[in-house]
PyMOL CGO cylinders between C-alpha atoms (Angstrom):
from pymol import cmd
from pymol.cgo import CYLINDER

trace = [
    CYLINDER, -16.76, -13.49, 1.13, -13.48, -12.46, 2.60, 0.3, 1, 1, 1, 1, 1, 1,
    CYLINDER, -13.48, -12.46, 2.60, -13.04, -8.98, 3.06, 0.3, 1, 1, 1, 1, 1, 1,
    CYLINDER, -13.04, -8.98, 3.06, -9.03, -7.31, 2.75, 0.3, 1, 1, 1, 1, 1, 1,
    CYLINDER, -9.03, -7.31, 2.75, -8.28, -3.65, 3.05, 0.3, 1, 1, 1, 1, 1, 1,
    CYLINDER, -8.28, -3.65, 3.05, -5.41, -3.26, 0.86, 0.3, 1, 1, 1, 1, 1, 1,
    CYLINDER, -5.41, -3.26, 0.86, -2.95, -0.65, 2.20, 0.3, 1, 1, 1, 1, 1, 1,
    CYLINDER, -2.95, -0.65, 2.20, -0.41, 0.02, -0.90, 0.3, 1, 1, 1, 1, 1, 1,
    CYLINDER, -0.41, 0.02, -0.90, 1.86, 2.82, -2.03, 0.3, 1, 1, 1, 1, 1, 1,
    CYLINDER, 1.86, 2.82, -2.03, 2.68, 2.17, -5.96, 0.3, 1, 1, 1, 1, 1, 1,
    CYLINDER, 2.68, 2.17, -5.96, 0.60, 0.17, -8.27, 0.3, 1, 1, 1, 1, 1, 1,
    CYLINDER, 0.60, 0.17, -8.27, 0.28, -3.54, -7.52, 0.3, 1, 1, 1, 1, 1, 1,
    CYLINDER, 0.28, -3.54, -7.52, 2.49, -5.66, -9.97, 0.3, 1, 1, 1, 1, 1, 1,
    CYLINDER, 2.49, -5.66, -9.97, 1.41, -8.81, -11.33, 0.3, 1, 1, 1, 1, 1, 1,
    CYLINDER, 1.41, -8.81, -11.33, 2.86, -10.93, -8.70, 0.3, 1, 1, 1, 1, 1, 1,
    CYLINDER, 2.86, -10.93, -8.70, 1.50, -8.72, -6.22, 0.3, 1, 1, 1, 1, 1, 1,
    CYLINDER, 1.50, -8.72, -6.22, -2.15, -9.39, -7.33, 0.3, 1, 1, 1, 1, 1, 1,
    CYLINDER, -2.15, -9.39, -7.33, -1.73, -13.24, -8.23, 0.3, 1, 1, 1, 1, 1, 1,
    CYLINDER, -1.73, -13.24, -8.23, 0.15, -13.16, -4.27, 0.3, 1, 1, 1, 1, 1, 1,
    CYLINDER, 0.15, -13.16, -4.27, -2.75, -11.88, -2.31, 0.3, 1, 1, 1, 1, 1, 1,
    CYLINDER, -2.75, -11.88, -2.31, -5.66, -13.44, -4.18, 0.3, 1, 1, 1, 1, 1, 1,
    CYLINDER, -5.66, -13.44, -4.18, -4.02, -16.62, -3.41, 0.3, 1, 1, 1, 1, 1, 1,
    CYLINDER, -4.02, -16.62, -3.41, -3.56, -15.89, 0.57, 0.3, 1, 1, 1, 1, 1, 1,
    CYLINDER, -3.56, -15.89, 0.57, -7.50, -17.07, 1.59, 0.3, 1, 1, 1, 1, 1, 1,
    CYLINDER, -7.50, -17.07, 1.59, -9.51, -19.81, -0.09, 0.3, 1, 1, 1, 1, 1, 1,
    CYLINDER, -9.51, -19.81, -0.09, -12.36, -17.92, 0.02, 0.3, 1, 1, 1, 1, 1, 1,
    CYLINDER, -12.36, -17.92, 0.02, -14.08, -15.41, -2.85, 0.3, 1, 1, 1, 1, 1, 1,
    CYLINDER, -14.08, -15.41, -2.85, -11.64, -12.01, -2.20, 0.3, 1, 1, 1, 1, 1, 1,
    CYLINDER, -11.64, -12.01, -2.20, -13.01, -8.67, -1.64, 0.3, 1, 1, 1, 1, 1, 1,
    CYLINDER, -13.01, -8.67, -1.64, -10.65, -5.87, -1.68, 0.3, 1, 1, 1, 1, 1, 1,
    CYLINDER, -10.65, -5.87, -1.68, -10.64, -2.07, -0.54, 0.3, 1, 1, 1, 1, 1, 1,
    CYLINDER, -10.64, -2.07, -0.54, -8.04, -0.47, -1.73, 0.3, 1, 1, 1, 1, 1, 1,
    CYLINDER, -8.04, -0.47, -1.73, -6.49, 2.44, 0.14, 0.3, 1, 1, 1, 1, 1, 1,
    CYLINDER, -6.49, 2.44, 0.14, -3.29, 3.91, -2.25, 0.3, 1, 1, 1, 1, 1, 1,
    CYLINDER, -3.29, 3.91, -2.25, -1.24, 6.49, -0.58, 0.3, 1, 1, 1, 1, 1, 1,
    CYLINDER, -1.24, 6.49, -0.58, 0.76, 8.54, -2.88, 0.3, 1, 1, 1, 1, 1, 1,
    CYLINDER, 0.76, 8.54, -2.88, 4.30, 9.23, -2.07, 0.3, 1, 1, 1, 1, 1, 1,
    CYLINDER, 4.30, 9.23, -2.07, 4.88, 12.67, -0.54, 0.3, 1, 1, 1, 1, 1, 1,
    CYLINDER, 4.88, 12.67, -0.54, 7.64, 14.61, 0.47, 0.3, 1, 1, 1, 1, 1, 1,
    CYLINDER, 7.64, 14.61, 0.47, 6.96, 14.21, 4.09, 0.3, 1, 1, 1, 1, 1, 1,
    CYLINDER, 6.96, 14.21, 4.09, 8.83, 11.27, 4.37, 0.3, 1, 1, 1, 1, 1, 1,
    CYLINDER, 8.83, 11.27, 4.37, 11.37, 11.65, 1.58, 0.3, 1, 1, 1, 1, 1, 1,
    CYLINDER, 11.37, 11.65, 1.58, 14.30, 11.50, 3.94, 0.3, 1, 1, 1, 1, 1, 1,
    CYLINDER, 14.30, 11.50, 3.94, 13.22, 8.43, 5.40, 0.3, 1, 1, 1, 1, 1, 1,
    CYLINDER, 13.22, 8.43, 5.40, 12.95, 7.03, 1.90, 0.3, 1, 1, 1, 1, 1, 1,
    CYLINDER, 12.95, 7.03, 1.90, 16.12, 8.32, 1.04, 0.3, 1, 1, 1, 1, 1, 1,
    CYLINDER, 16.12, 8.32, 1.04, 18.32, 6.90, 3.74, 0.3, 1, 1, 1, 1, 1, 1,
    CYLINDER, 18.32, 6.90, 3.74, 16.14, 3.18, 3.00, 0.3, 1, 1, 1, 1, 1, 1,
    CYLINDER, 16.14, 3.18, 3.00, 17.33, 3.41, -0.13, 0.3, 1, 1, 1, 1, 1, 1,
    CYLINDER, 17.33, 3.41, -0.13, 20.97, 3.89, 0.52, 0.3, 1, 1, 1, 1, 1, 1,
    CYLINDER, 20.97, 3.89, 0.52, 20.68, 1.27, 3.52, 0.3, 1, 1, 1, 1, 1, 1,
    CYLINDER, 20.68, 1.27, 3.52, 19.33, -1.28, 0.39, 0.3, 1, 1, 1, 1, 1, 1,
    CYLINDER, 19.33, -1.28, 0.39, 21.94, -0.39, -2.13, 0.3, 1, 1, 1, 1, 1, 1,
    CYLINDER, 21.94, -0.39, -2.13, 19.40, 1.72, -3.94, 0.3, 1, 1, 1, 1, 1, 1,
    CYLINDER, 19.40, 1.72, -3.94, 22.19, 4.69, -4.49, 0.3, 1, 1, 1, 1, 1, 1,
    CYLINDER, 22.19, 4.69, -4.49, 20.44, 6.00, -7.61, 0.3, 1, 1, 1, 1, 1, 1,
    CYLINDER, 20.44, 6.00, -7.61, 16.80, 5.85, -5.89, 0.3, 1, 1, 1, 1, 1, 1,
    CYLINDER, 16.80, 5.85, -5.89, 18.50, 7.92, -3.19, 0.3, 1, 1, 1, 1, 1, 1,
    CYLINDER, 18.50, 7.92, -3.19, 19.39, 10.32, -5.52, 0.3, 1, 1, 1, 1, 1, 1,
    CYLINDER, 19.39, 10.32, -5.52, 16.06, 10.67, -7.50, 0.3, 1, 1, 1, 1, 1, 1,
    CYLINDER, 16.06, 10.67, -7.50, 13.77, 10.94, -4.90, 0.3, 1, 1, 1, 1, 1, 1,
    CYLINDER, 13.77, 10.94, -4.90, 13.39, 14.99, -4.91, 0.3, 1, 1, 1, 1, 1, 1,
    CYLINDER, 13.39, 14.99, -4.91, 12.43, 13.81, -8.28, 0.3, 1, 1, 1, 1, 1, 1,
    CYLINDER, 12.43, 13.81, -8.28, 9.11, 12.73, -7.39, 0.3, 1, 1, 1, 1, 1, 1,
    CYLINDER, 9.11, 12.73, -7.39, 5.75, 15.38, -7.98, 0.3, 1, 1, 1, 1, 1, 1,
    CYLINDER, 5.75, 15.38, -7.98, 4.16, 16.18, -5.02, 0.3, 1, 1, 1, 1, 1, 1,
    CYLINDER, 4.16, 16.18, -5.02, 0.45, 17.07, -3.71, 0.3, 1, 1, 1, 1, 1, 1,
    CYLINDER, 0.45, 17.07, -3.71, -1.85, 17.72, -6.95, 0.3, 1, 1, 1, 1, 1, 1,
    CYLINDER, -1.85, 17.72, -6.95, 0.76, 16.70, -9.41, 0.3, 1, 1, 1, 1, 1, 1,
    CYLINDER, 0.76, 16.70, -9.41, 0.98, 13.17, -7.65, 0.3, 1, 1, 1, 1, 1, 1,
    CYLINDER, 0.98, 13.17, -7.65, -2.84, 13.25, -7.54, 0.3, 1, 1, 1, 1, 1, 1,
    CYLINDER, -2.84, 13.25, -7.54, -2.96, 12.22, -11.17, 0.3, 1, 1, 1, 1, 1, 1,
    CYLINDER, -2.96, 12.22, -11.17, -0.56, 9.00, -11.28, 0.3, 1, 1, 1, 1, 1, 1,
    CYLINDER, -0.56, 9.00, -11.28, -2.08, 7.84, -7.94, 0.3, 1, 1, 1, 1, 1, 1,
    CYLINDER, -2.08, 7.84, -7.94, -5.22, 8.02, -9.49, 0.3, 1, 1, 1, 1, 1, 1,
    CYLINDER, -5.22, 8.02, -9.49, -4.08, 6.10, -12.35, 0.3, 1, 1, 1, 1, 1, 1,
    CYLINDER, -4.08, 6.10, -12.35, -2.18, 3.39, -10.14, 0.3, 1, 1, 1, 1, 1, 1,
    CYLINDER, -2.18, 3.39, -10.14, -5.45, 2.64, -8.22, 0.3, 1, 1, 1, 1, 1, 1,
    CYLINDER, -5.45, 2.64, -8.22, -7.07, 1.61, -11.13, 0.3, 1, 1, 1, 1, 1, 1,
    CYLINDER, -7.07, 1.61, -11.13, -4.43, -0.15, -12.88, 0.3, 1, 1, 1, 1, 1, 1,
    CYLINDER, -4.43, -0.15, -12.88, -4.23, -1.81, -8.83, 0.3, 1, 1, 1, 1, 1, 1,
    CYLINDER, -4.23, -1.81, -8.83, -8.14, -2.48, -9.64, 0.3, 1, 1, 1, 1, 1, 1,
    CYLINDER, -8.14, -2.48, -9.64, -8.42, -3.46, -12.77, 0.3, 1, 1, 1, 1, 1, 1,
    CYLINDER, -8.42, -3.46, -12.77, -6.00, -6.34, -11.78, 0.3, 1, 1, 1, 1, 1, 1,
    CYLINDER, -6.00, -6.34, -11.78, -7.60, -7.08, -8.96, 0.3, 1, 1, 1, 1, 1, 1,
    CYLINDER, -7.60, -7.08, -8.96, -10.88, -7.96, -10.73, 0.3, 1, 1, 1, 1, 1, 1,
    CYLINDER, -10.88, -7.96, -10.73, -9.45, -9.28, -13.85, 0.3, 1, 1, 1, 1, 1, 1,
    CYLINDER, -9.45, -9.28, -13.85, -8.19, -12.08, -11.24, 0.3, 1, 1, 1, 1, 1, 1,
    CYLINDER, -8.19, -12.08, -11.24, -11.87, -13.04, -10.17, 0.3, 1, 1, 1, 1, 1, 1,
    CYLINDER, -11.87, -13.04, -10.17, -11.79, -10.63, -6.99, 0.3, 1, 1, 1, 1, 1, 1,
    CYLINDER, -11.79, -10.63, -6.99, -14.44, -7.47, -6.11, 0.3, 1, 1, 1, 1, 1, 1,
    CYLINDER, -14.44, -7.47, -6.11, -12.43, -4.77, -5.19, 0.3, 1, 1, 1, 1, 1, 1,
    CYLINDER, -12.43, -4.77, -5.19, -12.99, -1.03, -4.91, 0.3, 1, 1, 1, 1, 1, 1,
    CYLINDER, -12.99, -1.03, -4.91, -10.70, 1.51, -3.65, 0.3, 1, 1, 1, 1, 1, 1,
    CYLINDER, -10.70, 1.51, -3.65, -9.31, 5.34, -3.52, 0.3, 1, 1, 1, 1, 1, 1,
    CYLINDER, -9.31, 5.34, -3.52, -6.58, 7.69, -2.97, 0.3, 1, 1, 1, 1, 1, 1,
    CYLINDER, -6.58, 7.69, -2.97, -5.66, 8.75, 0.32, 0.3, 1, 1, 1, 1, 1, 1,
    CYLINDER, -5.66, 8.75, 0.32, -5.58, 12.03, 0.88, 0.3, 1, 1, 1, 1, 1, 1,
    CYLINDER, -5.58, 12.03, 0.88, -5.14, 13.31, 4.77, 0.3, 1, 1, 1, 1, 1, 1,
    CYLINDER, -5.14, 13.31, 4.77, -3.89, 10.95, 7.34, 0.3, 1, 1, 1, 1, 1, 1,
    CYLINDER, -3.89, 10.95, 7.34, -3.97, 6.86, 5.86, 0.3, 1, 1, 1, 1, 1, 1,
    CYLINDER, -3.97, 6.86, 5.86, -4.40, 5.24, 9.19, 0.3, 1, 1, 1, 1, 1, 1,
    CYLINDER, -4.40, 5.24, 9.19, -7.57, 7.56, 10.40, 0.3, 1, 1, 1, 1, 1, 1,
    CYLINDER, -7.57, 7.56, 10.40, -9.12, 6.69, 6.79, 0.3, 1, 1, 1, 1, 1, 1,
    CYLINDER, -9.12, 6.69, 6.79, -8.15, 3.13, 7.42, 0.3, 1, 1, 1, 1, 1, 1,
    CYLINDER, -8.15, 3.13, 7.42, -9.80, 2.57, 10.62, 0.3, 1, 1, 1, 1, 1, 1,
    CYLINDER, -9.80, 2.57, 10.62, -12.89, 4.12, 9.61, 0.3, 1, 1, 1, 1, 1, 1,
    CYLINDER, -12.89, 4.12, 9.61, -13.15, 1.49, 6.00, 0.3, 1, 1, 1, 1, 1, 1,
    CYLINDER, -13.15, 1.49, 6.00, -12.37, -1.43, 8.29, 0.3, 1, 1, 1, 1, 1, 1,
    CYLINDER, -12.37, -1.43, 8.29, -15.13, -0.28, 10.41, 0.3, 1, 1, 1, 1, 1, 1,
    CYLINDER, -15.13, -0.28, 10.41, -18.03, 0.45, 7.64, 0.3, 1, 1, 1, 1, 1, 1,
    CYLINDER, -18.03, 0.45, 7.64, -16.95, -2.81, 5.60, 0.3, 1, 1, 1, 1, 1, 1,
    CYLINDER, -16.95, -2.81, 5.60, -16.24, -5.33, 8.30, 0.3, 1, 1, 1, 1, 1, 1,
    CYLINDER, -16.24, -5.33, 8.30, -13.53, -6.24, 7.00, 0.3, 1, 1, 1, 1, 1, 1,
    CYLINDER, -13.53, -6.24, 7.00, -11.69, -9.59, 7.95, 0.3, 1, 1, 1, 1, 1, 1,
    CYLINDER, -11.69, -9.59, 7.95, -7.90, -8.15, 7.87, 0.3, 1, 1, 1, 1, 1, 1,
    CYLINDER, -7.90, -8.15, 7.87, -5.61, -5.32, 6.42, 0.3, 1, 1, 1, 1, 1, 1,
    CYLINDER, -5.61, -5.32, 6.42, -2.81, -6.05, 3.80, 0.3, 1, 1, 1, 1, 1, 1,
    CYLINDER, -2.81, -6.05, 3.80, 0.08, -3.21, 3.99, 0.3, 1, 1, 1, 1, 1, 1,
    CYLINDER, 0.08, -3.21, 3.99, 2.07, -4.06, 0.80, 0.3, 1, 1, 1, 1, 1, 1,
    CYLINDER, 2.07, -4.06, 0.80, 4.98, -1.40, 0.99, 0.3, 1, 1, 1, 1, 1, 1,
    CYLINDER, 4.98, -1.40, 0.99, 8.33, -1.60, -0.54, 0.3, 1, 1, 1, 1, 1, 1,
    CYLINDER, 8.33, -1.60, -0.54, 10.50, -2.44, 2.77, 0.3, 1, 1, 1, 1, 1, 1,
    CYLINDER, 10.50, -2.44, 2.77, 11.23, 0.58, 5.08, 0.3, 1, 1, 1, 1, 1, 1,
    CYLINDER, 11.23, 0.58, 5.08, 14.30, -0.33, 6.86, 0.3, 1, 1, 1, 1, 1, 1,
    CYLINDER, 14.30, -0.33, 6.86, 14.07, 3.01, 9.35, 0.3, 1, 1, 1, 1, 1, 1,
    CYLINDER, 14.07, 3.01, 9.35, 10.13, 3.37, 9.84, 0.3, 1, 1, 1, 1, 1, 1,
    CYLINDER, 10.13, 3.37, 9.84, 10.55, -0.44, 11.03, 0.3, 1, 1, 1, 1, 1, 1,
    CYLINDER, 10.55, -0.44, 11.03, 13.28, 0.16, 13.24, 0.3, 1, 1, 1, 1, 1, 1,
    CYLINDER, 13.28, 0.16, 13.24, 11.27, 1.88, 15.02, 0.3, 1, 1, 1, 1, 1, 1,
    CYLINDER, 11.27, 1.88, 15.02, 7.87, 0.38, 14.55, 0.3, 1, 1, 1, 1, 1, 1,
    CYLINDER, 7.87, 0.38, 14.55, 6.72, 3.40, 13.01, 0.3, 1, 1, 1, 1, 1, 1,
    CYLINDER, 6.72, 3.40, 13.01, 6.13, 2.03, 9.09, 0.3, 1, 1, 1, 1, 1, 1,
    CYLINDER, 6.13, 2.03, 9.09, 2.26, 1.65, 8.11, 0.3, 1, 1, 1, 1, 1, 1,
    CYLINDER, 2.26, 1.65, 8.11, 2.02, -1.80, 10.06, 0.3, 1, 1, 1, 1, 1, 1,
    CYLINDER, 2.02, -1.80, 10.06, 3.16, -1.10, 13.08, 0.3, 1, 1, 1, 1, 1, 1,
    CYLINDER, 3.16, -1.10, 13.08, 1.06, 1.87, 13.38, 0.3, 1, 1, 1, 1, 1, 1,
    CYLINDER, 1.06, 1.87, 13.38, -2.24, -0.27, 11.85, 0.3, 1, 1, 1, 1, 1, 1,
    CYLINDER, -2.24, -0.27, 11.85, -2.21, -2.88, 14.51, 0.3, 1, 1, 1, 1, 1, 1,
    CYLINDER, -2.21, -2.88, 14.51, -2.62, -0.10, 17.12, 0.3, 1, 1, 1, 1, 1, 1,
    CYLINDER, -2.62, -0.10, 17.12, -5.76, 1.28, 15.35, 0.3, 1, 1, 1, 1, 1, 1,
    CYLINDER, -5.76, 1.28, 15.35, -7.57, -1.44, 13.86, 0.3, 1, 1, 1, 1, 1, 1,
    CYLINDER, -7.57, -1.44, 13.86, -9.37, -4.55, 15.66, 0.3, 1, 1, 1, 1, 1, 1,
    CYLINDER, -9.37, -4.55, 15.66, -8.58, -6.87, 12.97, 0.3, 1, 1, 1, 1, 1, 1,
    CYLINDER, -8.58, -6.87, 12.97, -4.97, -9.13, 11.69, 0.3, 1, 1, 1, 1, 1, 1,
    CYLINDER, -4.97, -9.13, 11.69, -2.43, -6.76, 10.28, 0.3, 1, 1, 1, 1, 1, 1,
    CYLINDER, -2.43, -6.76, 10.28, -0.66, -8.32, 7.32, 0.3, 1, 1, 1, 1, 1, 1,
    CYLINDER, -0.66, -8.32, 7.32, 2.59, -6.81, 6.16, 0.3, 1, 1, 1, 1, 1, 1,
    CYLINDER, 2.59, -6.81, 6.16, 3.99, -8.04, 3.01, 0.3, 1, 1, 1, 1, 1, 1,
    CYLINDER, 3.99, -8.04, 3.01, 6.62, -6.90, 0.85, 0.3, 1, 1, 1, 1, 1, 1,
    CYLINDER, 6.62, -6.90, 0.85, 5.59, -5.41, -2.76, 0.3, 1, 1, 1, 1, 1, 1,
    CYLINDER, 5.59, -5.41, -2.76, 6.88, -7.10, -6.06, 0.3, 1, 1, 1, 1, 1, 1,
    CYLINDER, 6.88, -7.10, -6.06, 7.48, -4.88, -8.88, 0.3, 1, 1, 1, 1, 1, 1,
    CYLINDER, 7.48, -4.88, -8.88, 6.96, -5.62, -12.50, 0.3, 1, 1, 1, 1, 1, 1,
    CYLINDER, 6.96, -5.62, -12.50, 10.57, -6.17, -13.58, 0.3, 1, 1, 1, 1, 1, 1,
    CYLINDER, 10.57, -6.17, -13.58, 11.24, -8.91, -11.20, 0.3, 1, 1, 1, 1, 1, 1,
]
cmd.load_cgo(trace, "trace")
């Protein structure tokens, strides 16, 4: 079995799940590590979303709930993530991050063996830049492939 820690930031879409059961021809494994959206890096997400045309993103995001109020819909979009992930003929497990994601990743890639890490984020034109998204950052701490791929959503 081929083992994936799943690195996401919004619930995965149905592309997104038919896209990364598909990458290995092996049985799939997931752990799934969701990381809600905080206000840490709302800026950053703000100027992205300008740089991508996203004008009316750029305006909403100080619209987003923040620490136990975005505990709730994370919770929810892991096991929507989940539930997906299995009803595609994959084991997969997961939880929200709370506290630093790439200390909690390091230590799941290191209790489950896993094979690689998936980051699916929505692109991050500044973080990028420079080399400071999820990714980047992963392949420093982990001794396994870093994947980055860029998240469908629903509507597309």
């Amino acid at each position: 079995m081929f083992t994936s820690v799943l690195m996401v930031e919004q619930p995965l879409s149905a592309a997104d799940v038919d896209f990364v059961t598909s990458l290995h021809d092996d049985t799939m494994s997931f752990v799934v590590l969701l990381q809600p959206r905080g206000g840490d890096e709302r800026l950053l997400r703000a100027i992205d979303d300008v740089a991508l045309g996203e004008l009316r993103q750029a305006a909403h995001e100080s619209d987003e709930p923040e620490g136990e109020e975005a505990r709730r819909p994370a919770a929810l979009a892991l096991e929507h993530s989940l539930r997906g992930l299995r009803n595609a003929g994959s084991e997969a497990v997961g939880q929200v991050v709370e506290g630093h994601p790439l200390d909690l990743l390091r230590s799941v890639v290191e209790r489950t063996q896993a094979d690689e890490v998936i980051v699916l984020t929505a692109p991050h034109l500044v973080e990028e830049f420079f080399h400071r998204d999820w990714a980047s950052r992963a392949r420093h701490k982990v001794g396994v492939p870093v994947l980055k791929l860029y998240a469908h959503s629903d509507e597309e």
